[in-house]
C-alpha positions as CSV (number, residue, x, y, z in Angstrom):
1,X,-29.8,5.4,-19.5
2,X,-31.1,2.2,-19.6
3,X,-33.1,-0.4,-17.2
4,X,-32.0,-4.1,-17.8
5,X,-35.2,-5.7,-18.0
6,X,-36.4,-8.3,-14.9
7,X,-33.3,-6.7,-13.6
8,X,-30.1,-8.9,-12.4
9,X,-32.2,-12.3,-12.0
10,X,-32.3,-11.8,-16.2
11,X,-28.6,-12.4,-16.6
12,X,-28.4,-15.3,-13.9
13,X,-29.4,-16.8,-10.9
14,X,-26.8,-18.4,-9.6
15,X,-26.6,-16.9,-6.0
16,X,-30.0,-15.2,-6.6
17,X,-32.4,-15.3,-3.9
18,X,-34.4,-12.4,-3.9
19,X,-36.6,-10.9,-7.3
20,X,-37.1,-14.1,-9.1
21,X,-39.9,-14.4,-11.4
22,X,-39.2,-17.7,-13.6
23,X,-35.7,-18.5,-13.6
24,X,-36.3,-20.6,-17.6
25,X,-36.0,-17.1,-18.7
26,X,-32.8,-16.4,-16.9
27,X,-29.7,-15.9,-19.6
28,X,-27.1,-17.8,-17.5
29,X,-24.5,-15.6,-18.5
30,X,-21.0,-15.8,-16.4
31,X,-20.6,-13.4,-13.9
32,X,-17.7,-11.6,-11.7
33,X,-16.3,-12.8,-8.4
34,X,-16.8,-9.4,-5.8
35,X,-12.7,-9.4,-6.2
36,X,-12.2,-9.1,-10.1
37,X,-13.4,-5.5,-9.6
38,X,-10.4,-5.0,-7.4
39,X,-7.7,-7.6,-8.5
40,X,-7.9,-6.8,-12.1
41,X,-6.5,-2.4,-11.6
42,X,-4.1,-3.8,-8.8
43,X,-2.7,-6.7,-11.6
44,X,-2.7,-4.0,-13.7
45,X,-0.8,-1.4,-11.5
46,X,1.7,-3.3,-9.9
47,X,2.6,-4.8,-13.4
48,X,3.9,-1.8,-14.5
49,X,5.9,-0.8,-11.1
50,X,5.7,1.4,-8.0
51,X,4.9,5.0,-8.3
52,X,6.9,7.0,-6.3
53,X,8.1,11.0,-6.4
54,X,11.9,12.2,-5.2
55,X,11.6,15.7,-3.2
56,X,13.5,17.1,-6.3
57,X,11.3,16.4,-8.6
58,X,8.1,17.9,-6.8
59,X,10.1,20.8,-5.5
60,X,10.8,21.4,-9.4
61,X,7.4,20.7,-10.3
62,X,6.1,23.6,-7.9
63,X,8.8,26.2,-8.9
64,X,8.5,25.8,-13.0
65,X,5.9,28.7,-13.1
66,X,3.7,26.5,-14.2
67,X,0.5,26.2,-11.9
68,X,-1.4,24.2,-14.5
69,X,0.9,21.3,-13.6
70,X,1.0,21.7,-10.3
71,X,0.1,18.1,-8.5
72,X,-2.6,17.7,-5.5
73,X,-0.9,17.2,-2.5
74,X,-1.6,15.5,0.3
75,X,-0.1,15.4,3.6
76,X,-1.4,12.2,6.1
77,X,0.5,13.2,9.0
78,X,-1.5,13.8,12.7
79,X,-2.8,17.8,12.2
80,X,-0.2,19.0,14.5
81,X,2.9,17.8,12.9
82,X,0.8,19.2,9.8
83,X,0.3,22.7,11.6
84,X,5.0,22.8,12.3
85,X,5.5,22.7,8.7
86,X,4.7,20.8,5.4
87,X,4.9,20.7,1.8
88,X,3.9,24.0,0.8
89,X,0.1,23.6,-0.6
90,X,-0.3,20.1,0.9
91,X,-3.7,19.3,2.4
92,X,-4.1,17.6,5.4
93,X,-6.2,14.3,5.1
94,X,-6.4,11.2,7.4
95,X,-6.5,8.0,6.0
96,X,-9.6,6.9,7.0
97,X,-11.2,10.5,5.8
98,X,-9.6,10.1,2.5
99,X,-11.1,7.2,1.4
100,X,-14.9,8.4,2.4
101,X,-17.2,9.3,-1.0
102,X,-17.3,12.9,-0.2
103,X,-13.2,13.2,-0.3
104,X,-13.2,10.9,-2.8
105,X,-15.1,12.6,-4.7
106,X,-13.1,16.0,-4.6
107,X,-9.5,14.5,-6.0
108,X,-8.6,14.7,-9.3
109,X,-8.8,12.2,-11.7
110,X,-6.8,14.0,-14.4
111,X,-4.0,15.2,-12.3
112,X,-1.2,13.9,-10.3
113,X,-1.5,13.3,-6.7
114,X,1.4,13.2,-4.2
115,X,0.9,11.7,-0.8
116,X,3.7,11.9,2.0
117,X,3.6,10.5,5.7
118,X,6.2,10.3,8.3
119,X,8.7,7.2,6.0
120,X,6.8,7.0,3.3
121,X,5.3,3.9,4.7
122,X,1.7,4.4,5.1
123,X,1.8,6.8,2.3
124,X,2.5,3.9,0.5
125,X,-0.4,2.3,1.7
126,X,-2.7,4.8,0.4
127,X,-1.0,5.4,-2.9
128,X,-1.3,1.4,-3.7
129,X,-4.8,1.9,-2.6
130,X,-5.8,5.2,-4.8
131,X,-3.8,3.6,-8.1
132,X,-6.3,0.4,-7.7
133,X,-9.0,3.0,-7.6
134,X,-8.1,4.8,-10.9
135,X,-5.8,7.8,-9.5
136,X,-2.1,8.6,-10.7
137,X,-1.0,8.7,-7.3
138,X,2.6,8.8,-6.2
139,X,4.1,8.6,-3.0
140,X,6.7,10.8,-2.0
141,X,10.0,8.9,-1.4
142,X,10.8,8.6,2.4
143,X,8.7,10.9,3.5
144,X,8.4,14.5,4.6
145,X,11.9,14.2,6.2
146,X,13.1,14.1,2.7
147,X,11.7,17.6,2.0
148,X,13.1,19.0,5.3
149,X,13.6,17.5,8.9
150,X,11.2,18.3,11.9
151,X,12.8,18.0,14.7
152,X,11.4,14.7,16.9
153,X,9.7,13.7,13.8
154,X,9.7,10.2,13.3
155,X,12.7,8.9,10.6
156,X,14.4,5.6,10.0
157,X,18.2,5.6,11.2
158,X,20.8,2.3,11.2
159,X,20.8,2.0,15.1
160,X,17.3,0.6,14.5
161,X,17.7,-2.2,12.9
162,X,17.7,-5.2,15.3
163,X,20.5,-7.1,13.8
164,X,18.5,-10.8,13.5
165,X,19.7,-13.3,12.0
166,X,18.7,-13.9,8.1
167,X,18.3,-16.4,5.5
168,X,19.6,-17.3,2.1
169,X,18.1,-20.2,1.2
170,X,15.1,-20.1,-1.1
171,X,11.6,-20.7,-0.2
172,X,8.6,-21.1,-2.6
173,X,5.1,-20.4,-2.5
174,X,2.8,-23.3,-1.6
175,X,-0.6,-23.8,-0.9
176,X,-4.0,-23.3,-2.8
177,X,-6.6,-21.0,-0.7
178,X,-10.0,-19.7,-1.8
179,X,-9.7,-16.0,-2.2
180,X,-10.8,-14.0,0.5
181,X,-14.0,-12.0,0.3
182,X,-13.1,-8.7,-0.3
183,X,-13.7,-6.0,1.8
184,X,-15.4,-3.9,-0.8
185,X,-14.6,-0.5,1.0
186,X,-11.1,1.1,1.0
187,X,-13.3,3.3,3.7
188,X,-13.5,-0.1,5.6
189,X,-9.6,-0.8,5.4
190,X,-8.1,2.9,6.0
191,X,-11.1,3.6,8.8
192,X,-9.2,1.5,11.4
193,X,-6.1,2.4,10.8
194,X,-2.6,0.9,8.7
195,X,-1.2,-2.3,9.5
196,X,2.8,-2.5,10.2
197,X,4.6,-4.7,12.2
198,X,8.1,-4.5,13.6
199,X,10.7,-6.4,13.3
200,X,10.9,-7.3,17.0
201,X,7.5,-8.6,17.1
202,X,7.8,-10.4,14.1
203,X,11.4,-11.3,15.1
204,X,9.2,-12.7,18.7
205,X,6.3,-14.3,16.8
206,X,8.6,-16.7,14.8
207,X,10.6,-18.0,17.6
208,X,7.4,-18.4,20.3
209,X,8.1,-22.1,19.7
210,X,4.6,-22.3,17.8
211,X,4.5,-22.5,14.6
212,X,0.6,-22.5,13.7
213,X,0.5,-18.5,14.4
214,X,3.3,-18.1,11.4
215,X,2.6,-15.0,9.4
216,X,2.9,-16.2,5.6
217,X,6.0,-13.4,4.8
218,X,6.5,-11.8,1.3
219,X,9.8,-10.5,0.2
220,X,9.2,-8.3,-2.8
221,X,13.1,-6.4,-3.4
222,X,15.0,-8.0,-6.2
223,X,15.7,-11.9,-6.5
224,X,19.6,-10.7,-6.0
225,X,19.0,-8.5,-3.0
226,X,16.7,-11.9,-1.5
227,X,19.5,-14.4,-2.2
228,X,22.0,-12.3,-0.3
229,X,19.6,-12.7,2.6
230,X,15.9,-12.2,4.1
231,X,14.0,-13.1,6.6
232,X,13.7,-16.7,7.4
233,X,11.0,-18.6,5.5
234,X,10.0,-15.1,3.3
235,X,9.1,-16.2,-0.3
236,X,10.5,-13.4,-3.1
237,X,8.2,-12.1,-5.4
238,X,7.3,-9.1,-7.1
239,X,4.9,-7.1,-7.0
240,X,3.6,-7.3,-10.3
241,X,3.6,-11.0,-10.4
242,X,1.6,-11.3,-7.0
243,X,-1.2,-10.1,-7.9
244,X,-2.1,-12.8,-10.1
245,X,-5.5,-14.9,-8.9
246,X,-3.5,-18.3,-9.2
247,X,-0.5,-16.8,-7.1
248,X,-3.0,-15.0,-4.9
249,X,-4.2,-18.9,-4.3
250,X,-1.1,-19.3,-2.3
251,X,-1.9,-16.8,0.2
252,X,-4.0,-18.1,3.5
253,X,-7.0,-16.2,3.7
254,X,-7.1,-16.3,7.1
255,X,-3.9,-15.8,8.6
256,X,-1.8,-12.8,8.8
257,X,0.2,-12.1,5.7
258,X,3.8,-9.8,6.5
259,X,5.2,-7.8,3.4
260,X,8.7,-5.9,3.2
261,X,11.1,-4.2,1.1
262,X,13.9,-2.4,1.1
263,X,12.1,0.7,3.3
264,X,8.9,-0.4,3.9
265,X,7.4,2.4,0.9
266,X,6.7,-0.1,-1.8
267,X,5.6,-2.9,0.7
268,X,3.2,-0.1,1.6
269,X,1.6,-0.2,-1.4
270,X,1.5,-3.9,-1.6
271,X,-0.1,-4.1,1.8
272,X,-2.8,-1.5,1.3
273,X,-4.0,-3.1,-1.7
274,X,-4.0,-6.8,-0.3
275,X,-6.0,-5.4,2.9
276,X,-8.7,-4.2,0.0
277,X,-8.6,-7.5,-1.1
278,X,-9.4,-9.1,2.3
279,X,-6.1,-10.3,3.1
280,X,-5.0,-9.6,6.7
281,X,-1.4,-7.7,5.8
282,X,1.2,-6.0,7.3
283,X,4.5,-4.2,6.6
284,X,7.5,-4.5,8.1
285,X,8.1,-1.0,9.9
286,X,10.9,0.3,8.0
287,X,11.5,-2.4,5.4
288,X,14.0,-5.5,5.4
289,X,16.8,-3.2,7.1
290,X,15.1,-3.4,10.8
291,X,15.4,-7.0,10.4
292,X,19.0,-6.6,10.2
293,X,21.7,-4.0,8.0
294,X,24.0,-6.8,6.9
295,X,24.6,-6.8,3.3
296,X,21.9,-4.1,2.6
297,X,23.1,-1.3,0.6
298,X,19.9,0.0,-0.6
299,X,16.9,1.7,1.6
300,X,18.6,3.0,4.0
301,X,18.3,6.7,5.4
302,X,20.1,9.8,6.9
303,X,19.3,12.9,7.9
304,X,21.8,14.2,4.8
305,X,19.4,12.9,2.2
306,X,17.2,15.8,3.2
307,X,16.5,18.7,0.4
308,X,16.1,21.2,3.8
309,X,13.2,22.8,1.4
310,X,11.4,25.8,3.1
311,X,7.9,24.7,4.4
312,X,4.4,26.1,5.0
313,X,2.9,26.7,8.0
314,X,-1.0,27.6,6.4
315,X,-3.6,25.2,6.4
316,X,-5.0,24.1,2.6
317,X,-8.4,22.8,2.1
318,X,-9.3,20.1,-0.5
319,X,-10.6,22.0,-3.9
């Protein structure tokens, strides 16, 4: 290990106000924005897709006879929906403990990592925010309900979808914002809990006759799906092209910013990510088809897309 001599001051003190001995001997050299160390992994991650897990394919993983391969699971659920049943080995981890050092600390960084919530939906969250991190982290599609059904759990059905009206003309991104100032801690983000939004109140929000409160709303399914409708005024883009620092420009930095999809699992990643960021975002609760069911054909669930897997009852610690 090495000490960089005179210390930060020596390679520049732009910003510097503290430690300066005679700034003629200062390098100048260019320097990172407290987002690049953030914005870079997410470009990076959302450019190659979403990573999500089918039941299937964990339950196969788990019953190869393989151990070796066997992925860290981890169930976010309240403890006693955890203590009726879950994912056999799953561990049982809040989002705001997660993302402390000491938990961070004991995943691993050369395994896979499954995370499951209710939906899928604030799993998401946390699996957008563990792949910016560094971890191989899918989230496990739609939730435990696709593994087997508690009953009273939470789980999306068509008779919640409100049935509003929706758009097909397109709208473009405008605008050039600073970037917000990160929030540096996914600690920060996770500690006070995920940030969705339903339809009604979004539904409420855009007709209150006032348009100044506006969220700035981000459509990320496929230019096809968006032209067949979406929410009025959302802009379409992908993931992967979003986080870009010039499109990033477009979002405000101060207002809220409202992300969906076809569920509300991808958007979850999305949102997680943009909340580490310093963006103030949401997902739609249950993706575009609580807006309304009208021409959707993808996203939707029922109860007979569940594996009905055997679960476990014993409580697993973190290794």
């Amino acid at each position: 290990a090495y000490s960089l001599k005179f210390g930060y001051p020596s390679w520049t003190t732009e910003n510097v106000t503290e430690g300066l001995w005679n700034d003629d001997m200062s390098m100048g050299y260019p320097t990172e924005g407290a987002g690049a160390s953030f914005l870079e992994p997410a470009a990076a991650y959302f450019g190659e897709g979403y990573k999500l897990i089918t039941a299937e394919a964990v339950y196969e993983n788990l019953n190869d006879g393989d151990e070796s391969n066997d992925p860290l699971i981890i169930d976010i659920r309240k403890p006693e929906d955890y203590e009726i049943g879950h994912v056999p080995g799953a561990v049982n981890v809040s989002g705001k403990v997660l993302f402390g050092e000491e938990t961070l600390a004991a995943l691993p960084t050369d395994k896979q990592i499954v995370v499951y919530c209710y939906t899928g939906q604030t799993a998401g969250q946390v699996v957008g925010a563990l792949n910016t991190l560094g971890y191989d982290a899918y989230s496990l599609k739609f939730g435990m309900p696709s593994w087997a059904i508690a009953e009273g759990a939470p789980r999306w059905n068509n008779d919640m979808s409100m049935g509003y009206p929706a758009d097909t003309a397109a709208v473009e991104m405008g605008g050039e914002n600073e970037l917000p100032a990160p929030l540096g801690s996914a600690h920060e983000y996770f500690g006070e809990g995920f940030k969705l939004i339903t339809a009604e109140a979004l539904y409420e929000n855009l007709n209150d006759g006032d348009d100044s409160n506006d969220p700035y709303i981000l459509d990320i399914r496929s230019g096809d799906d968006y032209a067949l409708g979406h929410v009025p005024g959302a802009v379409n883009i992908s993931g992967g092209a979003l986080f870009d620092a010039e499109t990033l420009d477009d979002l405000p930095p101060d207002g809220q910013v409202v992300v969906y999809c076809y569920s509300g699992q991808t958007a979850g990643q999305v949102v997680g990510v943009l909340n580490m960021l310093g963006y103030d975002a949401y997902s739609l609760k249950f993706g575009y088809p609580s807006w309304t069911t009208e021409n959707v054909t993808k996203g939707l669930w029922n109860d007979d897309m569940s594996m009905g897997y055997p679960v476990d009852t014993e409580a697993h610690e973190l290794p």
